[in-house]
Structure formats: structure tokens, C-alpha cells
Backbone as a ProteinNet text record, in pm:
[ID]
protein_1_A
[PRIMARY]
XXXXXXXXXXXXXXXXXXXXXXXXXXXXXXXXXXXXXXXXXXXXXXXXXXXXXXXXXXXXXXXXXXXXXXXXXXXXXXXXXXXXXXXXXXXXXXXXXXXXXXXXXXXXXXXXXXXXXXXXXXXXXXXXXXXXXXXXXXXXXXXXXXXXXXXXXXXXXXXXXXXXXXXXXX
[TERTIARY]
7585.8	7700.4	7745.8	7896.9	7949.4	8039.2	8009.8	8153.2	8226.3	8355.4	8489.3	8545	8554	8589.6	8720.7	8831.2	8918.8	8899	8969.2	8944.4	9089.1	9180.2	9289	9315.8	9411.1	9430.9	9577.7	9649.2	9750	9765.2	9651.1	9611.7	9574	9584.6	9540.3	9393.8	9434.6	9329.4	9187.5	9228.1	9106.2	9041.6	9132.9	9127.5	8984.5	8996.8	8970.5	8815.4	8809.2	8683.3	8576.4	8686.5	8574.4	8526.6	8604.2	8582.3	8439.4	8448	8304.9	8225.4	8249.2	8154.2	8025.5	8144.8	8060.1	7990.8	8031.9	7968	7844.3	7786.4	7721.2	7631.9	7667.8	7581.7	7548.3	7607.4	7547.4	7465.2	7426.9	7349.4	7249	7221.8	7165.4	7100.2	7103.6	7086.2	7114.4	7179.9	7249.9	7380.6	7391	7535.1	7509.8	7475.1	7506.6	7620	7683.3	7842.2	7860	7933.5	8016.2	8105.9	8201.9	8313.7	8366.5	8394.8	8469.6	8580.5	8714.3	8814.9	8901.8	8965	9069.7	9211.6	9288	9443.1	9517.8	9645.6	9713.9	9848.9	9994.2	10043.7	10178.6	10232.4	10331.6	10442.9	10537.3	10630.2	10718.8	10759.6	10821.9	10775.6	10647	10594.4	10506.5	10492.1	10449.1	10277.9	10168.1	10066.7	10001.3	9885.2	9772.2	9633.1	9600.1	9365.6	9341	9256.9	9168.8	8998.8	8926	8780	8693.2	8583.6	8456.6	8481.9	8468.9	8422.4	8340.5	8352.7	8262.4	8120	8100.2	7938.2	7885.4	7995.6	7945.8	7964.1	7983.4	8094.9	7942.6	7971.1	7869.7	7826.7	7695.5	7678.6	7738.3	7824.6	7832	7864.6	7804.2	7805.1	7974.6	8003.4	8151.4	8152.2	8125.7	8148.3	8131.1	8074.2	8099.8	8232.2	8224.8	8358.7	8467.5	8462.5	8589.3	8638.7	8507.7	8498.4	8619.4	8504.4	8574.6	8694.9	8735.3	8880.6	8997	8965.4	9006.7	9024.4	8939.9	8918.1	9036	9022.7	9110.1	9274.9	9253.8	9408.2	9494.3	9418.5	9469.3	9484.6	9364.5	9406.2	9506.2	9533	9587.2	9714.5	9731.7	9789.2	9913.9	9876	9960.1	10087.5	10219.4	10310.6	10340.7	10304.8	10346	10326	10323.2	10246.4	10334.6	10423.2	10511	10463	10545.9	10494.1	10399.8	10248.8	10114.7	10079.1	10013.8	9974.4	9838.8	9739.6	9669.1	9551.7	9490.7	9361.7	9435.7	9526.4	9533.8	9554.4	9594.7	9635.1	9499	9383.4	9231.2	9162.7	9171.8	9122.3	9214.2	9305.9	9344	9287	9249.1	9236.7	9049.1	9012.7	8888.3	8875.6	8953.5	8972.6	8976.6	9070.9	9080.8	8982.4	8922.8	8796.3	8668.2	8727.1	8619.1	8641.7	8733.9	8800.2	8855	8922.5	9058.4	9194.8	9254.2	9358	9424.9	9550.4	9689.1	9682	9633.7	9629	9565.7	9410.6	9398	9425.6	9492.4	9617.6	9727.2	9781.7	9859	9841.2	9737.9	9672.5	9670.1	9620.6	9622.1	9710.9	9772.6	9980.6	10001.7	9984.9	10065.8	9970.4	9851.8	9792	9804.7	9900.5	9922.9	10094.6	10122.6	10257.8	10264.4	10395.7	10445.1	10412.5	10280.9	10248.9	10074.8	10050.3	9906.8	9808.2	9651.5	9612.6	9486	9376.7	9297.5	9134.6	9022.2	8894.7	8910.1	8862.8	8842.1	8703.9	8618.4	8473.7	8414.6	8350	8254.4	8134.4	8055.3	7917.5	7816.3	7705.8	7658.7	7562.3	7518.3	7427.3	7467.1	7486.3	7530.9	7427.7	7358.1	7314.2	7378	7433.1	7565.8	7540.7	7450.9	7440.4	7480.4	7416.5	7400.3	7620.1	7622.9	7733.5	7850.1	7854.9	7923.9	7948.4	7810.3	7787.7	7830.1	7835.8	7883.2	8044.2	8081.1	8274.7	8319.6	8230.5	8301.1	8373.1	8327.6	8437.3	8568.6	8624.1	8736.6	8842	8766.5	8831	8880.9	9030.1	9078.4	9092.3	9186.9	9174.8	9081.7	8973.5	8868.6	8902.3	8910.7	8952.4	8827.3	8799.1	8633.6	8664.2	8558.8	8530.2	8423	8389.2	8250.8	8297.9	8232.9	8238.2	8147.3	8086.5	7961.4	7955.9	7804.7	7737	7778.1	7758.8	7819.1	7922.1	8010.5	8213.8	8200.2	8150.2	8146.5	8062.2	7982.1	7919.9	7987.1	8067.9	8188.9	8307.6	8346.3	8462.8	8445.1	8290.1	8249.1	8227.2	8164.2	8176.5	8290.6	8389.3	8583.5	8618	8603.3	8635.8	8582.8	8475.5	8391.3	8426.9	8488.5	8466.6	8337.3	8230.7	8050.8	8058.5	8169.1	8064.3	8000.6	7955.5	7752.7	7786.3	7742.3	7783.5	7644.5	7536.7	7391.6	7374	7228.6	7177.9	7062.7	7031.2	6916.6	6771.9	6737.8	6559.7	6506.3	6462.6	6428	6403.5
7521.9	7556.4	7432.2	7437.4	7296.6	7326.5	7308.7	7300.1	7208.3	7260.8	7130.4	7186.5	7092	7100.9	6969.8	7005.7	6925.9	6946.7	6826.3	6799.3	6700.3	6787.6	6715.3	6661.8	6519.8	6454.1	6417.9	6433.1	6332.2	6216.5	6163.7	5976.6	5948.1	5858.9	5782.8	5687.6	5666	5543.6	5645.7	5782.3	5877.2	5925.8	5939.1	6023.1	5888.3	5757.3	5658.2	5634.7	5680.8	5637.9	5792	5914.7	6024.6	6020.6	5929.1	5902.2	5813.9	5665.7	5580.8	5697.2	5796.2	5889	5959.2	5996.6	6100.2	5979.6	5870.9	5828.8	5771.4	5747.1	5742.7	5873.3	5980.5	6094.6	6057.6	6060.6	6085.9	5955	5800.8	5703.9	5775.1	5857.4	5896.7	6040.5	6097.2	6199.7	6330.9	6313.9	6436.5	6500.6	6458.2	6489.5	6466.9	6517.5	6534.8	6544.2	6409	6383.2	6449.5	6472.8	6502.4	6453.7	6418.3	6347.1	6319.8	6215.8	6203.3	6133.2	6163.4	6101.3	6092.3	5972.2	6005.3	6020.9	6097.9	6127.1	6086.3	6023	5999.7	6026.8	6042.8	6070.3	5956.2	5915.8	5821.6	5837.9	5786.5	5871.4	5848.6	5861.9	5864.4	5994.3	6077.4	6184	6140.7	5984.2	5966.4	5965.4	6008.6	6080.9	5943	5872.2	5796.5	5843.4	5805.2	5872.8	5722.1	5722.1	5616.1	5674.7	5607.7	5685.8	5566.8	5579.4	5440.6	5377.2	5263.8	5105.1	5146.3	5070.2	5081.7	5045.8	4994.8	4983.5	5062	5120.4	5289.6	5360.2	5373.6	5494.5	5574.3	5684.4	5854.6	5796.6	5818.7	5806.8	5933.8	5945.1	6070.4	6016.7	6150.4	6215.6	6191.5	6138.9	6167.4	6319.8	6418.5	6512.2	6560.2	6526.9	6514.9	6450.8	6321.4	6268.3	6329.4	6390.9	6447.9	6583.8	6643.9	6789.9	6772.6	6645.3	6631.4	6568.9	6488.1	6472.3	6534.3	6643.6	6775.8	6860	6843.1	6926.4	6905.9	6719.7	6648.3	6695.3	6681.1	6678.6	6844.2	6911.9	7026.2	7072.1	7069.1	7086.8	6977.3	6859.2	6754.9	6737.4	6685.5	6627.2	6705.6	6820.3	6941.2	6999.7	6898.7	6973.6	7114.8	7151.4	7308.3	7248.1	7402.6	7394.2	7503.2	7443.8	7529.2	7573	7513.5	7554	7436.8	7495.9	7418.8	7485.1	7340.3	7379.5	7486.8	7496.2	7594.1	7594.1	7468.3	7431.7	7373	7343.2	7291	7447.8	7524.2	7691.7	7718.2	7685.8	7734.6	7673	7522.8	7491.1	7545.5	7560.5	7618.6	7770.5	7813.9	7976.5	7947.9	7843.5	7836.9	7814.6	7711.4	7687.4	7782.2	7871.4	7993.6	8078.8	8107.9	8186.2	8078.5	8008.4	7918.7	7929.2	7959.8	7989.6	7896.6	7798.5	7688	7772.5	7856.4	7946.4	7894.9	7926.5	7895.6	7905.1	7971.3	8008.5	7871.8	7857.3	7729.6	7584.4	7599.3	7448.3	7448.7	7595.5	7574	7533.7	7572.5	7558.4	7388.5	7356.7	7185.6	7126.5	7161.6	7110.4	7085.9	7199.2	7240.2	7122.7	7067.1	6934.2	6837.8	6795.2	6690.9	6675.6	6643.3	6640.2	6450.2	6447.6	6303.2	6185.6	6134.8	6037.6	6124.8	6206.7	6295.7	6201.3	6251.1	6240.6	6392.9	6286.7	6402.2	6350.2	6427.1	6385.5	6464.9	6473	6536.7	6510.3	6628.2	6631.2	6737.4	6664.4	6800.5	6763	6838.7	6827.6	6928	6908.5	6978.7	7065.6	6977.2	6975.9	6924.8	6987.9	6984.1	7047.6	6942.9	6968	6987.1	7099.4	7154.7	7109.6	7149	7058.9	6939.7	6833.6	6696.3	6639.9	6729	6698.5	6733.6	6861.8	6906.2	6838.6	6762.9	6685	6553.6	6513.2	6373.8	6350	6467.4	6485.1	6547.8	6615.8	6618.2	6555.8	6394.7	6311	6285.3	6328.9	6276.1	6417.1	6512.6	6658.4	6685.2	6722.9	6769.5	6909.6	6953.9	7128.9	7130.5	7154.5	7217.2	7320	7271	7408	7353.7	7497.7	7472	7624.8	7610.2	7699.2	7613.2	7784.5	7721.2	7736.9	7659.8	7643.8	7705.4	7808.1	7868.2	7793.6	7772.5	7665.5	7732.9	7827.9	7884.6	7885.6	7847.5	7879	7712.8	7644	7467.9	7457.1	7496.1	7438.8	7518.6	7616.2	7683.8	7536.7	7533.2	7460.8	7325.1	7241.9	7128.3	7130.4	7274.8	7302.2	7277.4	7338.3	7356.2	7198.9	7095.1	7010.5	6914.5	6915.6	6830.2	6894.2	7004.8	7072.4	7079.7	7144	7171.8	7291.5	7384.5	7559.1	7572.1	7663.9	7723.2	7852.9	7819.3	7854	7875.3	7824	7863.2	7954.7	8031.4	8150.1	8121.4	8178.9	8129.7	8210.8	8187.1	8269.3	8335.8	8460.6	8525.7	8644.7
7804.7	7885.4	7960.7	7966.8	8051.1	8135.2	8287.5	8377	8340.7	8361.2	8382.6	8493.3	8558.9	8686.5	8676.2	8790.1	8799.7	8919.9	9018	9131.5	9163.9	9259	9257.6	9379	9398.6	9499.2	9514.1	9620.2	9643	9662.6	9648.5	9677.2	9513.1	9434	9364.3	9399.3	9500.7	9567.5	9604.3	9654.4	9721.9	9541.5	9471.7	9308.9	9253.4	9272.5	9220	9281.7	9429.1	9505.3	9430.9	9421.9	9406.2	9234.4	9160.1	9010.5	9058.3	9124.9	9178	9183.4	9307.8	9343.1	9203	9133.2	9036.5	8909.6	8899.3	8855.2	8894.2	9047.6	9111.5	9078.9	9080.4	9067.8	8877.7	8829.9	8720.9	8709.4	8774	8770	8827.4	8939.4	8985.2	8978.4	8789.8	8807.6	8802.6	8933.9	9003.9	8868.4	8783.2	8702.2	8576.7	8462.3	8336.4	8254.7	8254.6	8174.1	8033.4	8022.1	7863.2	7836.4	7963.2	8020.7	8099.1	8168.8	8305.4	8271.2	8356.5	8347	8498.1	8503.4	8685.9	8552.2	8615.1	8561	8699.6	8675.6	8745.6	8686.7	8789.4	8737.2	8869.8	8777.9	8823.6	8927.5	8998.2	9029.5	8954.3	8758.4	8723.6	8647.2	8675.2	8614.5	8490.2	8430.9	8348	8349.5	8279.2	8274.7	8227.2	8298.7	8285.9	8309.3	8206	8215.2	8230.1	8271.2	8299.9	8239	8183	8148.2	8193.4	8192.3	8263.1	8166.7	8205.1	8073.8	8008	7914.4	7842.9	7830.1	7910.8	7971.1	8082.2	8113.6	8218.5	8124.6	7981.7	7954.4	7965.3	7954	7867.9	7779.5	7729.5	7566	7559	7447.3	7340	7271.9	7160.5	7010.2	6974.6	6859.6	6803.4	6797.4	6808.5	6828.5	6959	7040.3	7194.6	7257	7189	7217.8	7158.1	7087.2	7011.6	7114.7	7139.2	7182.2	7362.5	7399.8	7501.9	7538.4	7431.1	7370.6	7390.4	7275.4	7300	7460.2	7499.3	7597.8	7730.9	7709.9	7841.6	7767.1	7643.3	7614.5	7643.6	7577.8	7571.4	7764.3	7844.9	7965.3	8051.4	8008	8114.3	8031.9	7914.2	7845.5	7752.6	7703.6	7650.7	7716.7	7724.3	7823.7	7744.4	7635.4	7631.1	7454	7403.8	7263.6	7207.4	7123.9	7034.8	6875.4	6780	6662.7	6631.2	6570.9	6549.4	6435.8	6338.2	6223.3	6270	6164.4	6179.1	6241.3	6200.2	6273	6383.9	6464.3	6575.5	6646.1	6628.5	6651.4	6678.5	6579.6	6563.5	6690	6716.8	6792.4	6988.6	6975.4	7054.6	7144.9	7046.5	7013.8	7107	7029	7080.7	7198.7	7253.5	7383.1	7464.5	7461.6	7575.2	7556	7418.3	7396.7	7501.9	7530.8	7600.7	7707.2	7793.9	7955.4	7981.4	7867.8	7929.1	7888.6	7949.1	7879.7	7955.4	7937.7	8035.6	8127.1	8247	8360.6	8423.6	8381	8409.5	8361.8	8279.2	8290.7	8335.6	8382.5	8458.1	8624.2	8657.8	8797.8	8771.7	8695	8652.2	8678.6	8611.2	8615.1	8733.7	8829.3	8925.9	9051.3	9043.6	9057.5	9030.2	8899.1	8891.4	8882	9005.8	9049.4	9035.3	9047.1	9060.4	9187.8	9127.1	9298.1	9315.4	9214.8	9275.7	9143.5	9169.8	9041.5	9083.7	8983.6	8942.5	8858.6	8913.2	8867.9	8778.9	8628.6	8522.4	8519	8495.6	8461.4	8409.3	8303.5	8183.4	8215.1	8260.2	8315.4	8223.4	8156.6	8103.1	8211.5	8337.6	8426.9	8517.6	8672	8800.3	8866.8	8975.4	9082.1	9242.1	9197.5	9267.4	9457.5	9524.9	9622.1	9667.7	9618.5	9561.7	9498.9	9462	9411.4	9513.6	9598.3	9690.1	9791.2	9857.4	9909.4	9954.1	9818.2	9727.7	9768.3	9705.3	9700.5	9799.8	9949.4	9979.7	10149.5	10122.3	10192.4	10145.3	10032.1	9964.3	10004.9	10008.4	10031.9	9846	9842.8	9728.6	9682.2	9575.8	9540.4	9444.6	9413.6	9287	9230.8	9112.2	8973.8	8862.2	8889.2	8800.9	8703.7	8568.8	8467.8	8350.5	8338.1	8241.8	8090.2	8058.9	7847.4	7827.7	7750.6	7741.6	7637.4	7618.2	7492.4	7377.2	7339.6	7193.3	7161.6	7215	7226.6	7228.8	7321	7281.1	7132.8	7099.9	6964	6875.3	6838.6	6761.4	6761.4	6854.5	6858	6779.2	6814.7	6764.2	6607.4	6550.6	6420.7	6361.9	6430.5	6398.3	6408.2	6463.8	6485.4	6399.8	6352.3	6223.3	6112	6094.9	6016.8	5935.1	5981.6	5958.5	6000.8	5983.1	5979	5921.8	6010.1	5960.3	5818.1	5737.5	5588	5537.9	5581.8	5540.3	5592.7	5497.8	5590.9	5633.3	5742.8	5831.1	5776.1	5768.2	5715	5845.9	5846.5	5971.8	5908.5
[MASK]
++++++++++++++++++++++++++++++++++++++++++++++++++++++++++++++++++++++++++++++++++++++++++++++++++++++++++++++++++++++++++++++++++++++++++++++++++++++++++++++++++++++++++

């Protein structure tokens, strides 16, 4: 199972110190990445991610990275989703079967206004204390939901295309 939590700011500069922050927790532990990202958003409305270097980055799996790919785009990045071929429809479908449905990207949206940004984080493991703790000198609105592990390892199947097509012995 994975929280994603968004964490929104009207500062860029406050969005940027609580991105340091959580990477601090996860050096320390306290935070199990899948993904972190700061989003910012311009005052021309135009949409920037920023992710750690690459010598902070997460290790992940190309299918971790993909998963969580996915994950930033469809919640941050998706101004609205009209006609979609089929597997992008599929992976969609999974998503909200996962609890990223409209409701919460729209709560997203409505965070990332012109001049705001935003902590993006997939945590497999949060030491929710420790972390509360952590973030909360920066203040911000928190919009959190869980991925249940089976609806994330469905989606990662869908995304490699590797459905489970064997039968299991039992």
C-alpha cells in the first residue's frame, strides 16, 4: 500500500524547503519513497515538476518509475482527458479503482493556482509522527489517499504489460 499525499503552498520558496524536508526524512528513514516531486506553477499558469537529482533520486524499479510516472501525471499534469485510446482509458480506470478519481485531482487543481506550488509524494512507508512533525513548520493544505498494494501491482502489470496469465499451484 502507498500514500500520495500532496501538500500545497502559495510560496514556491516554502514548497522547495518542505521538498529538502521530506527528503531529509526519507535519508533518515522516517519515509519510504516511490516518488517525490515539488510542482510549481508559474504566473503564466504554466506547470513545472522538479524531481531530486540524480544522486538523491529514489532507487526505483522501471516499473516503479513508470507507476509513479503515471501517477504524477494523471493527478498534476492531466488538464482534462477526452477521447483516449484504450489502454490509456485502462490505465485510467485503474487509477480511480485506486482512489486517484476526479474528485481528488480536482482538489489538486484547485492547489495549484498561478504563483502556488506543491509537494508530490508516494510513500510506501510513513512514520506518520516523524513526518507531521517534520512538515509541520512550512504549514500548507494536505490532500492525502491510499493506493492499496493490489490496485498498484494491477496497474504495474497494465503498464509492462506482464498480466498474470499463469496458474498458481495451490
Amino acid at each position: 500500500m502507498s500514500e500520495l499525499i500532496v501538500i500545497g503552498y502559495d510560496d514556491h520558496a516554502v514548497a522547495a524547503k518542505a521538498f529538502k524536508a521530506v527528503q531529509k526524512l526519507r535519508d533518515d528513514h522516517a519515509v519510504e519513497l516511490k516518488g517525490l516531486a515539488v510542482v510549481r506553477v508559474d504566473a503564466d499558469g504554466e506547470t513545472h515538476v522538479d524531481t531530486p537529482k540524480k544522486s538523491e533520486e529514489v532507487a526505483l524499479s522501471a516499473t516503479a518509475g513508470a507507476l509513479w510516472g503515471l501517477v504524477l501525471g494523471m493527478v498534476i499534469l492531466t488538464p482534462g482527458i477526452g477521447v483516449v485510446g484504450a489502454a490509456v482509458g485502462g490505465l485510467i480506470g485503474k487509477l480511480s479503482q485506486m482512489g486517484v478519481d476526479n474528485g481528488f485531482r480536482n482538489k489538486v487543481k484547485e492547489l495549484l493556482e498561478p504563483g502556488s506550488a506543491a509537494v508530490v509524494i508516494m510513500a510506501s512507508r510513513i512514520t506518520e509522527d516523524r513526518f507531521a512533525e517534520a512538515m509541520e513548520p512550512f504549514g500548507g493544505t494536505v490532500l492525502k489517499t491510499t493506493l492499496p498494494e493490489d490496485r498498484e501491482r494491477e496497474l504495474a502489470e497494465q503498464l509492462t504489460g506482464s498480466g498474470s496469465d499463469a496458474e498458481t499451484a495451490g
